[in-house]
N, C-alpha and C positions, 0 to 999 in steps of 0.2 A: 504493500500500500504506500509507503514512504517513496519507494523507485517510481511510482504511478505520479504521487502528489508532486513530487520536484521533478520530474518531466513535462507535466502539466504548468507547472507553474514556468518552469521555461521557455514554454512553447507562447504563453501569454505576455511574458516579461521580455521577450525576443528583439532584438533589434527595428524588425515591424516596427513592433509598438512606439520605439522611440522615434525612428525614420517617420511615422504618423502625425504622431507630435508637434515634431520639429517642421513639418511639412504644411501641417494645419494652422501652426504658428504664422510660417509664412506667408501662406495665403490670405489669412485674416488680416496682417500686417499691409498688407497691400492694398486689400479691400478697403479695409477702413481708412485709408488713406494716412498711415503711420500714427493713429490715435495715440497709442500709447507715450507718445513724446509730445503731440502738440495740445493733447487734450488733458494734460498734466495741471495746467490751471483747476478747470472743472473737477478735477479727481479730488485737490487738495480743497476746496470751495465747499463741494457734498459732505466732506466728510466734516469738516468743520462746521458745516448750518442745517445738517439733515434734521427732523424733528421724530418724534416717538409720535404711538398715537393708544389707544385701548389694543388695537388687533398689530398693532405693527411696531416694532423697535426703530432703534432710530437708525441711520446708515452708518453712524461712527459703531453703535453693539451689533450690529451684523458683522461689521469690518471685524471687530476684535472676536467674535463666534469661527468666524471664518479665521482667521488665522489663529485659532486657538489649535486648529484642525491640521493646519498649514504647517507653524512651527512647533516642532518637536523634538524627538530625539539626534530623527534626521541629520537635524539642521546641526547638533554636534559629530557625532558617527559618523555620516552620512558626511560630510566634505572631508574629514581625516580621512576616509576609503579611499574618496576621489584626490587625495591628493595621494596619498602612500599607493595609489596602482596607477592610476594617469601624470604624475606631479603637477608641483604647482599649478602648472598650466590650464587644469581641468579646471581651475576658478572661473579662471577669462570664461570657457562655453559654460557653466555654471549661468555668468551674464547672462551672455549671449542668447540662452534657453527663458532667462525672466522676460529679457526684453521682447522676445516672440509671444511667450506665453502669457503677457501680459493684453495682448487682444485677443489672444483664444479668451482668456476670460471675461472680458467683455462682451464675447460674443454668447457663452452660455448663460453669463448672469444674467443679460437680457434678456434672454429667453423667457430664463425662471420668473423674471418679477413680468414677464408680458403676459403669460399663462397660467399664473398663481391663482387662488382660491381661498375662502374663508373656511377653515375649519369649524363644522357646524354645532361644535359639542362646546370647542374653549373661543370661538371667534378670532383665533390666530390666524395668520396667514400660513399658506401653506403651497409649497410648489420646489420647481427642481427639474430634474433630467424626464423624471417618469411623467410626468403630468405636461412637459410642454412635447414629451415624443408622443403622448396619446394626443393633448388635442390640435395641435399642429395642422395635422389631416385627416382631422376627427370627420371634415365635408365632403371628403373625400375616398372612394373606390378602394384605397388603401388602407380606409381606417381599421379593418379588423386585424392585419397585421400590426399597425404600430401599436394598436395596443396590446399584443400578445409582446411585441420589443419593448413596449415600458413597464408588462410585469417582470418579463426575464430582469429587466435594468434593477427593479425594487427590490425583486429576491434577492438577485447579486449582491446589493448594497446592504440589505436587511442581514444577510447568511455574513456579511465580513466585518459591520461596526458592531454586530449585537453582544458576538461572543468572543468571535478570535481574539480581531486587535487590541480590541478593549483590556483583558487578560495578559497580551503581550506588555504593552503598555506599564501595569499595575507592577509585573514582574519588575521591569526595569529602574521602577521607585524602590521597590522594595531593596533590591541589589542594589543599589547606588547611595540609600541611605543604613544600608545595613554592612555597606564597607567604608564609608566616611565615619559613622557615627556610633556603627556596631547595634543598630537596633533589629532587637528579632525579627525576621518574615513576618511571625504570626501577629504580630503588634501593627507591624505598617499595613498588615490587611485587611486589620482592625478599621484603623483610622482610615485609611482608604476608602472601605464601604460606608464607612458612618457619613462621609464627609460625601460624597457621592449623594447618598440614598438623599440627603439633608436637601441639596442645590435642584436633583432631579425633579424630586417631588414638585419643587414649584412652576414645573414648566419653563418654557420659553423667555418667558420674563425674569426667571432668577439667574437661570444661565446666562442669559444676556447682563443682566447686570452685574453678574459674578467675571463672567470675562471682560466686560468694559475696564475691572477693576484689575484685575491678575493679569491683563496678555500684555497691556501697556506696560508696565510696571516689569516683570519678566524681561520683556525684548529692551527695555530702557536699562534695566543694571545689565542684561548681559552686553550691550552693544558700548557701557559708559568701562566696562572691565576690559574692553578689545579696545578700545580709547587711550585709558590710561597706562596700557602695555605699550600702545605705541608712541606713547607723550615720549616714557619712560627711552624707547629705543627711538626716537626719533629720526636719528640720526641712520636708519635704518629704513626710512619709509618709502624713499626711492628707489632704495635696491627690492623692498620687496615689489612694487609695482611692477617696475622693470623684470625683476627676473618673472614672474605670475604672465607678461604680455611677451615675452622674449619664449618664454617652454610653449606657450600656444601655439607658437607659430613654429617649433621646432628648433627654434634658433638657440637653444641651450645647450651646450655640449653636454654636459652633466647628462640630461634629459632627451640628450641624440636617440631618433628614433623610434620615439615614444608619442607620437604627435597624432595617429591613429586611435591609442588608450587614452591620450588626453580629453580628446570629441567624444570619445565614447562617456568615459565618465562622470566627464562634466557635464554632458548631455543624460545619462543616467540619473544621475543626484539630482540635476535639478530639478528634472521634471517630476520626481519621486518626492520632493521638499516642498516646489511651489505647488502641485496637485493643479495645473491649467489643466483641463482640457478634461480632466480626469473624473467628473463629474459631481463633484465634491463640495465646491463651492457653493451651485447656483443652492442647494436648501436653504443657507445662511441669506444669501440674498433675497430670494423670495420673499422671507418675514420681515424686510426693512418696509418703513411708511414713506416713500416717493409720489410725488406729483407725475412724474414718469420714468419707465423701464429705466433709459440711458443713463439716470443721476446712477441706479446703484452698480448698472454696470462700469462707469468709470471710478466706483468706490471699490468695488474686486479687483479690478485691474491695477489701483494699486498696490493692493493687497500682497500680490504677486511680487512687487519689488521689497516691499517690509522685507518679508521672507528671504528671498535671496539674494539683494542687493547692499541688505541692513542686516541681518540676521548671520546668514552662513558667510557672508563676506568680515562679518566680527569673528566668528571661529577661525576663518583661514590666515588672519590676519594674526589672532594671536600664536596661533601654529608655525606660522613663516617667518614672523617678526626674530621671534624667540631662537627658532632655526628645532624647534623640539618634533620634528617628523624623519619618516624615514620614507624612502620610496622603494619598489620591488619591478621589476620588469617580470614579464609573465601574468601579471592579474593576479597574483598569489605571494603571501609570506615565505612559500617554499622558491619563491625564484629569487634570479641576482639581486642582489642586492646593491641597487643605481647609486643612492646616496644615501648615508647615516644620520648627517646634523648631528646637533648634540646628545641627541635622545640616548637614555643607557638602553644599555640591554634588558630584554623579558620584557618592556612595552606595547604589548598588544597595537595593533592598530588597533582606534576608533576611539572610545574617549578620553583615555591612556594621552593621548598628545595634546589634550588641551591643558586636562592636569599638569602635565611637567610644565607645559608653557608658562603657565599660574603659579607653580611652585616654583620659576627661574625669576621669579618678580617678586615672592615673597613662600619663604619655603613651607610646605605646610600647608598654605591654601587651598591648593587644587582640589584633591578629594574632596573637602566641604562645599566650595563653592560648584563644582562641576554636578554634584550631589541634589543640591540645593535646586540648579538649572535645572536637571534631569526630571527634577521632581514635580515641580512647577510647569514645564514644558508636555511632561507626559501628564499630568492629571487634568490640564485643559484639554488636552486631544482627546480623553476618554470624554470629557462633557464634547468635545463635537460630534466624535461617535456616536455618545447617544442621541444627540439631535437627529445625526443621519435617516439614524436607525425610526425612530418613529415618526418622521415626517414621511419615511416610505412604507411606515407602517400604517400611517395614516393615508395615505395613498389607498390601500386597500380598506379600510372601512367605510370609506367614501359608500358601500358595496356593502353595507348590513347596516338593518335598518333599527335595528334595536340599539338605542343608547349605552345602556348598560352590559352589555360584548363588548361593545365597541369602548367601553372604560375598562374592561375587565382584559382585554387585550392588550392595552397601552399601559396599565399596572403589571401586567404580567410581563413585557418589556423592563421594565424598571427593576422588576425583582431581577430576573434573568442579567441584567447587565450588573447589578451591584454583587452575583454570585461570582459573573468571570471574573470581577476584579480582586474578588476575595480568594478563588480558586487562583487565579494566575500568578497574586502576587507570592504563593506559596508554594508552586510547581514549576517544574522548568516549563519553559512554552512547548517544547519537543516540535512536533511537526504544525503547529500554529500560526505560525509567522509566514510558512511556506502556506495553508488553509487559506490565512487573511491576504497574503499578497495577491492568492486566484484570486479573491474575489471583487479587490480593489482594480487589479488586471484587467476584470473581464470588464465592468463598468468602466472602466478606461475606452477601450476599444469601445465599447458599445455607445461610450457618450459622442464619443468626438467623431465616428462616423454621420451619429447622429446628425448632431451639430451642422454637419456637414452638404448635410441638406436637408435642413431649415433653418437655416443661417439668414435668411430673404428677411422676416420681420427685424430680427434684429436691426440686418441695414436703413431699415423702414424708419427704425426708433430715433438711430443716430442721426440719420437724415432730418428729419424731424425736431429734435430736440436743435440742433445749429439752425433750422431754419426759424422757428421761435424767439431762439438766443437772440438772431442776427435784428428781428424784428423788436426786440425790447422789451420782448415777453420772458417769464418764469414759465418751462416746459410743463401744459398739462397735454398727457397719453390722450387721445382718442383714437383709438383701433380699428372704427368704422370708416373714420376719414382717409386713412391708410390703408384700407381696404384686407386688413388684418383678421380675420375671422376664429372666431370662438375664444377670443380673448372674455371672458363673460364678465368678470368682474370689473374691469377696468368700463366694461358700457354699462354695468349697475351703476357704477359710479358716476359718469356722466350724468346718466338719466336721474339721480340724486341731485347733483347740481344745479339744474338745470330748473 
């Protein structure tokens, strides 16, 4: 079963999927006529004057739900990989991967807030991959297939935040503050679930305001700790630029040859870190309260650079600064060994090199503070999981008509994810990580093809929303007038107005 699952999971995780990716990135990028750079005003504007409403959060706690999802362990782990098996180099396409995947995202989060819906039990909003692939071409000859592709999409998504990752996740607090601080498994499992069950219970509205308050805060000491590393080596901040843009392009002797693993890597990690394209995003988006789609799609899109332009660019930074990595030719610890740096021996790749970085600045810190990050970083991503998880679980009650199922369902959700976190943080993850990568995988593939033709509204939106601008209007959506169909709530709303 194990030979099955990591065959499977390679077959999903395969070059395809990143070649897709990077593909769809481009395309979007061009479509949209390079949004992601000129439409940086507007991204920073939303995020700053979005407003809450009863059913809807505001676009700054969607933004921080969303990237609570976004930055995680990854974003430690996850660039130490890419640099110890691509070098340095893999940072630059790390970029390279934001700045593409930064209009794949705006092209899905549109979607989500064009197609979204009131949930009829709490009055949230609710919407995402599955609900804009059903009603898309819901008028349409097609529609009994998309919607059998937006249940596969919900199961996919339900089958991999509910149990796996979640579990994975919880492990990784466990271990990180039970080798900083020496605290038992059974204790951090304790408080895990407690602390969990406490935020879930309140819905949409407590998550949200629990990460408005922890993602800020997280990404602000880990990005002000890669700061004062480099205040510290300043004198250092050239060479590491230089050599991170010199290994890109192959021009590092060091790094000869290796210019292939670099793309690959850094094209790996990223797209793994920012989750463009990867269908993840647009549920956080959906529940924001916007006058129209494009405000929150240019709030995701930046979302994408937090993540890996602020975020894993603070990790590579203090890794390179420091000189605390090693690199391996081969994709593996068992190959040559390119460059040492200072790093001693028996440090593991992954978050082994940020600690030393940390402890070459003040001996003794790294474990806690890396600890600390870990801890912090993975127990938001378990509150995004669960949002995942029953926004596509509420996707299917849509479809029972009795109330109280359909509460008994979303309680029974809740219990289910506070067990993985309590079982995982006290077993090894064993074949889970491989479980949750299919199924992160397969909703990968399934979104971004998606995406990929129905992409049409979207452009509708953004066209739309600069033509307003231009006119000296605040964008309000009407879907009728852009001949947009099955958008329903957005014409309830109207007809509200009016």
């Amino acid at each position: 079963m194990a030979n099955i699952i990591d065959s499977l999971n390679s077959v999903i995780w395969s070059p395809a999927l990143v070649f897709l990716c990077l593909g769809a990135g481009v395309f979007f990028t061009i479509a949209t006529g390079f949004l992601q750079i000129r439409c940086i005003p507007d991204m920073v504007r939303q995020i700053r004057t979005g407003e809450k409403s009863d059913s809807g959060v505001s676009s700054f706690q969607s933004l921080m739900i969303s990237l609570a999802g976004r930055v995680g362990v990854g974003n430690i782990a996850g660039v130490a990989t890419a640099i110890a098996f691509g070098g340095p180099g893999a940072v630059f396409w790390m970029w390279v991967v934001a700045l593409l995947g930064s209009a794949t995202s705006f092209i899905e989060c549109t979607l989500a807030q064009i197609y979204k819906e009131k949930d009829r039990d709490t009055g949230e909003y609710r919407g995402g991959p599955a609900y804009y692939i059903e009603k898309a071409y819901k008028h349409t000859a097609a529609a009994p297939f998309m919607l059998l592709y937006a249940i596969v999409f919900a199961v996919s998504m339900i089958l991999a935040t509910s149990y796996f990752l979640p579990g994975i996740q919880a492990n990784g607090v466990a271990a990180a503050v039970n080798n900083a601080w020496g605290i038992d498994f059974k204790i951090s499992a304790a408080i895990l679930g407690l602390s969990l069950a406490a935020i879930i219970i309140g819905g949409i509205k407590r998550i949200a305001n629990f990460a408005a308050t922890v993602v800020p805060f997280m990404a602000v000491l880990y990005i002000i700790a890669a700061l004062i590393i480099m205040a510290v080596n300043y004198d250092r901040i050239d060479d590491v630029f230089s050599l991170i843009f010199r290994s890109a392009f192959d021009l590092e002797s060091t790094f000869g040859g290796m210019l292939g693993v670099a793309i690959m890597w850094g094209v790996k990690r990223g797209i793994y870190s920012n989750e463009a394209g990867q269908g993840t995003g647009p549920q956080s988006a959906a529940a924001a309260e916007v006058s129209h789609p494009a405000k929150q799609g240019f709030v995701q899109a930046f979302a994408v650079y937090i993540d890996t332009l602020f975020v894993c660019s603070a990790t590579a930074f203090i890794i390179i600064s420091t000189d605390m990595y090693k690199v391996f030719r081969g994709e593996s610890e068992d190959g040559e060994l390119a460059y040492a740096g200072a790093l001693r021996d028996g440090v593991p790749v992954g978050p082994g090199f940020v600690q030393e970085g940390l402890n070459s600045f003040a001996s003794g810190i790294g474990p806690s503070f890396v600890a600390l990050a870990i801890m912090l970083f993975a127990f938001t991503t378990v509150l995004a999981y669960y949002y995942m998880a029953e926004t596509n679980l509420a996707y299917f009650n849509r479809w029972i008509p009795n109330r109280g199922v359909r509460r008994g369902i979303i309680w029974s959700l809740r219990v289910l994810i506070v067990i993985s976190v309590v079982v995982g943080a006290t077993t090894t993850p064993g074949t889970a990580w491989a479980l949750g990568d299919i199924g992160v995988g397969a909703t990968a593939w399934l979104n971004i093809v998606a995406i990929l033709f129905l992409q049409i509204p979207a452009h509708k939106a953004l066209w739309d929303y600069h033509k307003q601008k231009k006119a000296g209007k605040d964008p309000e959506f009407d879907p009728e007038a852009l001949g947009i169909k099955n958008a329903e709530f957005w014409v309830e709303r109207k007809n509200a107005q009016s």
